[in-house]
DODOFI-915266 format. One record per atom (N, C-alpha, C): y, z, x; atom name; residue number from 0; residue in one letter. Coordinates in steps of 0.001 Angstrom, whole numbers, plus 500000, padded with zeros to 6 digits. Example, Ala and Ser with C-alpha at 12.3 -4.5 7.8 and 13.67 -1.06 7.14 Angstrom:
<atom north="494310" up="507800" east="513190" atome="N" num="0" residu="A"/>
<atom north="495500" up="507800" east="512300" atome="CA" num="0" residu="A"/>
<atom north="496700" up="507800" east="513200" atome="C" num="0" residu="A"/>
<atom north="497750" up="507080" east="512850" atome="N" num="1" residu="S"/>
<atom north="498940" up="507140" east="513670" atome="CA" num="1" residu="S"/>
<atom north="500030" up="507870" east="512900" atome="C" num="1" residu="S"/>
% end
This chain:
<atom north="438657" up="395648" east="566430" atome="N" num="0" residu="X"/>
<atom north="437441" up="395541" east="567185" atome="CA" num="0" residu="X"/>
<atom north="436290" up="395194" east="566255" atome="C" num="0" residu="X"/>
<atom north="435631" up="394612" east="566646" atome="N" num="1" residu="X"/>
<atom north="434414" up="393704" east="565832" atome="CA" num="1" residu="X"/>
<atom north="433073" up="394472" east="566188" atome="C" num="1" residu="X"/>
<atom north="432372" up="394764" east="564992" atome="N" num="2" residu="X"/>
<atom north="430943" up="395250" east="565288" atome="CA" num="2" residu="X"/>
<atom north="430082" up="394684" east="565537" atome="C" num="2" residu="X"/>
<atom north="430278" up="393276" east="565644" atome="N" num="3" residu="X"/>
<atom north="428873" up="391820" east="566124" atome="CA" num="3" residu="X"/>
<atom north="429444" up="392063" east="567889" atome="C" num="3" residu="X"/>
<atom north="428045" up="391875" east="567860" atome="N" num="4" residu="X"/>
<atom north="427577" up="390852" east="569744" atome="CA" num="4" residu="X"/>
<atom north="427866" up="389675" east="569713" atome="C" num="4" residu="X"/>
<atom north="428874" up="389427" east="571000" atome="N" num="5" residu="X"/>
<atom north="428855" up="388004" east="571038" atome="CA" num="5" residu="X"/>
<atom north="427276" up="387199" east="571250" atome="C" num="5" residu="X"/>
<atom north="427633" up="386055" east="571130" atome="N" num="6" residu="X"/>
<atom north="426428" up="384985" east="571292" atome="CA" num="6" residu="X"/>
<atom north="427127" up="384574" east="573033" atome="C" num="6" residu="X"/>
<atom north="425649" up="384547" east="573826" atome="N" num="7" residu="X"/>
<atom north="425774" up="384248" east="575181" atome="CA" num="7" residu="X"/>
<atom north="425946" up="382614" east="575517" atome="C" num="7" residu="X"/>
<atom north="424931" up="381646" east="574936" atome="N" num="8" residu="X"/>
<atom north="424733" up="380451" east="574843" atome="CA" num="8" residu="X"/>
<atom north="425193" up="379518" east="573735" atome="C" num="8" residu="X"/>
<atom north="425052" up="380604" east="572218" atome="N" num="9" residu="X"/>
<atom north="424883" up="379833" east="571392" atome="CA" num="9" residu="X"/>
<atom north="423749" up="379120" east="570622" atome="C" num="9" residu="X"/>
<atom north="422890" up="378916" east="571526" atome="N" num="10" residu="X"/>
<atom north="421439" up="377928" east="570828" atome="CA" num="10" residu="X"/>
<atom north="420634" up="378451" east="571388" atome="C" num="10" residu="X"/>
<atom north="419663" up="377711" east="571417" atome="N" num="11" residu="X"/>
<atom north="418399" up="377907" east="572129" atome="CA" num="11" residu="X"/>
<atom north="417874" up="377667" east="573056" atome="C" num="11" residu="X"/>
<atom north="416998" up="378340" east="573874" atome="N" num="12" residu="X"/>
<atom north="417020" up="378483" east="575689" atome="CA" num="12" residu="X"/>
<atom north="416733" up="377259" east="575609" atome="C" num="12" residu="X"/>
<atom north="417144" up="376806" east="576366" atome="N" num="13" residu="X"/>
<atom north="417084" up="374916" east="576754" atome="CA" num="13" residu="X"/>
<atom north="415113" up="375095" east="578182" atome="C" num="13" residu="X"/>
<atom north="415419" up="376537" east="578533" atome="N" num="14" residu="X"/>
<atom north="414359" up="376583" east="579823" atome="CA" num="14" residu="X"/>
<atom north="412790" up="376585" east="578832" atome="C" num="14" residu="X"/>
<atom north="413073" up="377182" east="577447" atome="N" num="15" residu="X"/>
<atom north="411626" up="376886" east="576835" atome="CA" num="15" residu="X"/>
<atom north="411575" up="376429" east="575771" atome="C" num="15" residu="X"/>
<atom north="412582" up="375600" east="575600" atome="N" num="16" residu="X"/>
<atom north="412463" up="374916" east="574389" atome="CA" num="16" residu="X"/>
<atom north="412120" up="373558" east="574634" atome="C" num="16" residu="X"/>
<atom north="412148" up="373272" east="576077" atome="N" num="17" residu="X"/>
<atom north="411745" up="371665" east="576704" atome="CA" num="17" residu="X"/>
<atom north="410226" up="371355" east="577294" atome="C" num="17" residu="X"/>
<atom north="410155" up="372828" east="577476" atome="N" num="18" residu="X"/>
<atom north="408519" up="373051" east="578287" atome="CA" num="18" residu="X"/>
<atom north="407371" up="372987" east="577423" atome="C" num="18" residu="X"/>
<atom north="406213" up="372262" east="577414" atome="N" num="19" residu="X"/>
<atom north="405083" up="372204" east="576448" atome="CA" num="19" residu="X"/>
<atom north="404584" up="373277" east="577116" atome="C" num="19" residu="X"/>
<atom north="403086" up="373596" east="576192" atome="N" num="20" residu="X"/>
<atom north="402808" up="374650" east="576436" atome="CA" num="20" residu="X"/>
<atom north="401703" up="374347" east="577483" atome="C" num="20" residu="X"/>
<atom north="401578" up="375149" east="578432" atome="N" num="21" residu="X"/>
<atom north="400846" up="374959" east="579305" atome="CA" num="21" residu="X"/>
<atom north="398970" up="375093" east="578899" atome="C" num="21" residu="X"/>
<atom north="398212" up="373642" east="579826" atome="N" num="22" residu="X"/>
<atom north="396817" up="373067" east="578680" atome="CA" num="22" residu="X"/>
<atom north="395747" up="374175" east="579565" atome="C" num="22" residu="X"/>
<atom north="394936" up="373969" east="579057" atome="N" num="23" residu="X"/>
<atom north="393636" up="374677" east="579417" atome="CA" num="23" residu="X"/>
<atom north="393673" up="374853" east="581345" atome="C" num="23" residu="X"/>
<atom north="393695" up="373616" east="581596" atome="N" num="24" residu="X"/>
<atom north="393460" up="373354" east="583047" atome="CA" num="24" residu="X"/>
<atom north="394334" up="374326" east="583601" atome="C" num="24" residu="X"/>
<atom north="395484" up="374656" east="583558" atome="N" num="25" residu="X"/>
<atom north="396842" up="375155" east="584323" atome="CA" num="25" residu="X"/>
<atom north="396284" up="376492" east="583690" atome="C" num="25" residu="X"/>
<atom north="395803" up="377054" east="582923" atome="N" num="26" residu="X"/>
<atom north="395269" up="378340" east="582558" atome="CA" num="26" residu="X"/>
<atom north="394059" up="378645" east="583537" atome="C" num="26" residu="X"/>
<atom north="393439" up="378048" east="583835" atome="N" num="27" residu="X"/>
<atom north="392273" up="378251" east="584423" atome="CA" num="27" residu="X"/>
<atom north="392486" up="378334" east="586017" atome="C" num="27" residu="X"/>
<atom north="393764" up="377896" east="586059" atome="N" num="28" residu="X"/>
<atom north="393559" up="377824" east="587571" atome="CA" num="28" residu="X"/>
<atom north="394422" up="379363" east="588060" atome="C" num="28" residu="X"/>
<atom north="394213" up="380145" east="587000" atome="N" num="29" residu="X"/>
<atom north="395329" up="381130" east="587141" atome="CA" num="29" residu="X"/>
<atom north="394057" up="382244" east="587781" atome="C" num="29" residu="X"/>
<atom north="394492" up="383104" east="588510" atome="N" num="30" residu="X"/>
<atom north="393437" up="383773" east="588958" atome="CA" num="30" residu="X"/>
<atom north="393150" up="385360" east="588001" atome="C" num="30" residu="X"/>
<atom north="394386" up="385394" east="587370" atome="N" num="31" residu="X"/>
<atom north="394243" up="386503" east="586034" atome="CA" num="31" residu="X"/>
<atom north="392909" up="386273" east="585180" atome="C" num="31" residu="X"/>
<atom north="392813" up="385216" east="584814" atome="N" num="32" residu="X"/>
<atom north="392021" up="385275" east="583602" atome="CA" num="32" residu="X"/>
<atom north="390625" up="384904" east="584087" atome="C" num="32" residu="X"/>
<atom north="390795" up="384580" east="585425" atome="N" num="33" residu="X"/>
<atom north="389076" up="384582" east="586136" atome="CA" num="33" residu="X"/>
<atom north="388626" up="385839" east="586440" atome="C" num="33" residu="X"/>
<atom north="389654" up="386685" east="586502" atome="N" num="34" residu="X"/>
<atom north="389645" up="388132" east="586704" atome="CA" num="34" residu="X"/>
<atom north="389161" up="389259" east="585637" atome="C" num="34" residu="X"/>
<atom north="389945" up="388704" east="584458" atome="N" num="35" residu="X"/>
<atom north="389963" up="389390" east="583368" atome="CA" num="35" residu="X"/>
<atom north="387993" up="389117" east="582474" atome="C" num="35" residu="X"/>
<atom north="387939" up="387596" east="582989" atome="N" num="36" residu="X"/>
<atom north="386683" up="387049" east="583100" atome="CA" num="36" residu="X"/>
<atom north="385464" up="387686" east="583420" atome="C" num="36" residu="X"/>
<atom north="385870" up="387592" east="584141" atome="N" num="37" residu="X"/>
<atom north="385031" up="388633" east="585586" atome="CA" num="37" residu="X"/>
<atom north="384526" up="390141" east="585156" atome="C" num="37" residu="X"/>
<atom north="385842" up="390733" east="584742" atome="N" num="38" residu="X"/>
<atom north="385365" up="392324" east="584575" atome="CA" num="38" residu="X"/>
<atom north="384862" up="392457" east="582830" atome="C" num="38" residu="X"/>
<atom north="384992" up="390946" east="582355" atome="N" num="39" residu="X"/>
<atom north="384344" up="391500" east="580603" atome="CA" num="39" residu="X"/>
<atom north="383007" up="391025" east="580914" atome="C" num="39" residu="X"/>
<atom north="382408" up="390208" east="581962" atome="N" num="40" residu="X"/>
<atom north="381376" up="389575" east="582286" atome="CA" num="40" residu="X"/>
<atom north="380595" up="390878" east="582870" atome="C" num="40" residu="X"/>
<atom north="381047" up="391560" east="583618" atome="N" num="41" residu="X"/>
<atom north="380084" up="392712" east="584138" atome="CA" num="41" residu="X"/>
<atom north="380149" up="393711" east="583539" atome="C" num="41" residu="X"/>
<atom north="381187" up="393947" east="581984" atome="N" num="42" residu="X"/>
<atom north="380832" up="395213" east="581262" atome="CA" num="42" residu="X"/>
<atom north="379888" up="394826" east="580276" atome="C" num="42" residu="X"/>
<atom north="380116" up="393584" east="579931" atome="N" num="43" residu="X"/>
<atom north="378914" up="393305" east="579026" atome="CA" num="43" residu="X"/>
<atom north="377535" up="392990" east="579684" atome="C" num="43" residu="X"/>
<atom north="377098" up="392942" east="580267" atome="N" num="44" residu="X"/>
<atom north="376066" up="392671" east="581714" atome="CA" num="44" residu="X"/>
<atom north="375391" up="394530" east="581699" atome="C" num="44" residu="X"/>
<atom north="376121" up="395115" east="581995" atome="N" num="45" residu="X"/>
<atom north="376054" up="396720" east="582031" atome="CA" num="45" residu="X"/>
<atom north="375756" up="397041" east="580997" atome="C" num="45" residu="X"/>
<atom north="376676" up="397222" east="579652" atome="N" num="46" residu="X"/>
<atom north="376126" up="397077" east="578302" atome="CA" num="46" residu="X"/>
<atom north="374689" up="396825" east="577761" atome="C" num="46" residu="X"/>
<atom north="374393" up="395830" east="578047" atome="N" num="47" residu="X"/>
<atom north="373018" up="395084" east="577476" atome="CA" num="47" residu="X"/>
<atom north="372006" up="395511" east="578314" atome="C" num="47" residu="X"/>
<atom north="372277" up="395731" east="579788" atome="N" num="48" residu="X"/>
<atom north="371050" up="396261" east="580820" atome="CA" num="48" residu="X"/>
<atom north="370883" up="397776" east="580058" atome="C" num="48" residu="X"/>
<atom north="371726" up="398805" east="580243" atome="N" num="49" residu="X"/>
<atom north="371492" up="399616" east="579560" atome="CA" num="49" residu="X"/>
<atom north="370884" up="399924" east="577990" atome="C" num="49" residu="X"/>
<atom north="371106" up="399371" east="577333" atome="N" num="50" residu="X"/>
<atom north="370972" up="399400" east="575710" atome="CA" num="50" residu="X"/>
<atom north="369001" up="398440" east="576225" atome="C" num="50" residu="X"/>
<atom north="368858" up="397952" east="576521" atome="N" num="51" residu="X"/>
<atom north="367338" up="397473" east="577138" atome="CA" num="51" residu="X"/>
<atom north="366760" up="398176" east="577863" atome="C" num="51" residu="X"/>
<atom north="367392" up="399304" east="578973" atome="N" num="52" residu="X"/>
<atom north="366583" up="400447" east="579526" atome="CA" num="52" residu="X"/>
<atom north="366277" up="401390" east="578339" atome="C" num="52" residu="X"/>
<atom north="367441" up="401440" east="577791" atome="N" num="53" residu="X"/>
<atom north="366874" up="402631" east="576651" atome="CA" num="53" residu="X"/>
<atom north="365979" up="402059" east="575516" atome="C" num="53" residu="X"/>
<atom north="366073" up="401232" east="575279" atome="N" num="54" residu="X"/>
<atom north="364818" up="400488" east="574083" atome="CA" num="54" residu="X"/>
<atom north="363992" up="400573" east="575268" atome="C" num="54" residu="X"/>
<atom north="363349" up="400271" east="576271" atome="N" num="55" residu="X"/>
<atom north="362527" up="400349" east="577008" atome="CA" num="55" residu="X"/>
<atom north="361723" up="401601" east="577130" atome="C" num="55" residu="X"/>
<atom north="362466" up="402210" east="577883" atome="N" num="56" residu="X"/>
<atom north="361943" up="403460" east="578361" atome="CA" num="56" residu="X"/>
<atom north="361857" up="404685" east="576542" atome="C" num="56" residu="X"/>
<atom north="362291" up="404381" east="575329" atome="N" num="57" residu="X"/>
<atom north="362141" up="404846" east="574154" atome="CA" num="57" residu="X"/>
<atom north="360487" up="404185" east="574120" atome="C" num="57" residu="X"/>
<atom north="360361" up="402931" east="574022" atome="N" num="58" residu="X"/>
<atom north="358869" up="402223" east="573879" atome="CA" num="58" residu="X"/>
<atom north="357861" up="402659" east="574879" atome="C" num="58" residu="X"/>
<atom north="358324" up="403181" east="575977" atome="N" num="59" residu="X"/>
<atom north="357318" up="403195" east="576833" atome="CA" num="59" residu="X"/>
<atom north="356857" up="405135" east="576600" atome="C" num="59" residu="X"/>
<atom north="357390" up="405696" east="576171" atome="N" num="60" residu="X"/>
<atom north="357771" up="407052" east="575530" atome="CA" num="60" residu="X"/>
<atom north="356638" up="406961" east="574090" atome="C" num="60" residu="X"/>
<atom north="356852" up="406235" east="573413" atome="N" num="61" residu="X"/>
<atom north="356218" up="406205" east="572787" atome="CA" num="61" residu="X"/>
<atom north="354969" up="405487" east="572359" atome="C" num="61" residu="X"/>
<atom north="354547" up="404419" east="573764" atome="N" num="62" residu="X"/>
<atom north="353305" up="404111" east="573390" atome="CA" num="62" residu="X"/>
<atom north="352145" up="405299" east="574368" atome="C" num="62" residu="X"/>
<atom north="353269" up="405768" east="575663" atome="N" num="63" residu="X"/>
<atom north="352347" up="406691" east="576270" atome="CA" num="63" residu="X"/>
<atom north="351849" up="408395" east="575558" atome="C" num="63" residu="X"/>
<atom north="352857" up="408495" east="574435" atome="N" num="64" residu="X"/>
<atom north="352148" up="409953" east="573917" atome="CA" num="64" residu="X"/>
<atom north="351233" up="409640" east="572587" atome="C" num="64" residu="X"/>
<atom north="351516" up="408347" east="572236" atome="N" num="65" residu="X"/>
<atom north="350541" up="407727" east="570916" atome="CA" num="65" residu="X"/>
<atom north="349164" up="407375" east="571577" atome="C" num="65" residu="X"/>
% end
């Protein structure tokens, strides 16, 4: 009895070794990454509104007790 795995094919998947890689366009039309888009677009949106309320309301803090 032999301690190797057989080989199933032999070579290499013929299903992605023929396929280019898919271009920008065919990415974009994917609804994942408009998604993924989407929710880094409104944490950074949230991010920056906040971090500007607080520089804000810090300035307004401190020109009203000066």
């Amino acid at each position: 009895m032999s301690s190797e795995r057989p080989v199933a094919s032999g070579g290499d998947d013929p299903a992605t070794g023929d396929r280019p890689r898919p271009g920008l366009r065919v990415i974009a039309r994917d609804r994942r990454v408009w998604l993924i888009l989407g929710v880094v677009a409104a944490v950074l949106v949230c991010c920056c509104a906040s971090a500007a309320g607080t520089l804000f309301a810090l300035a307004a803090g401190l020109f009203t007790t000066g």
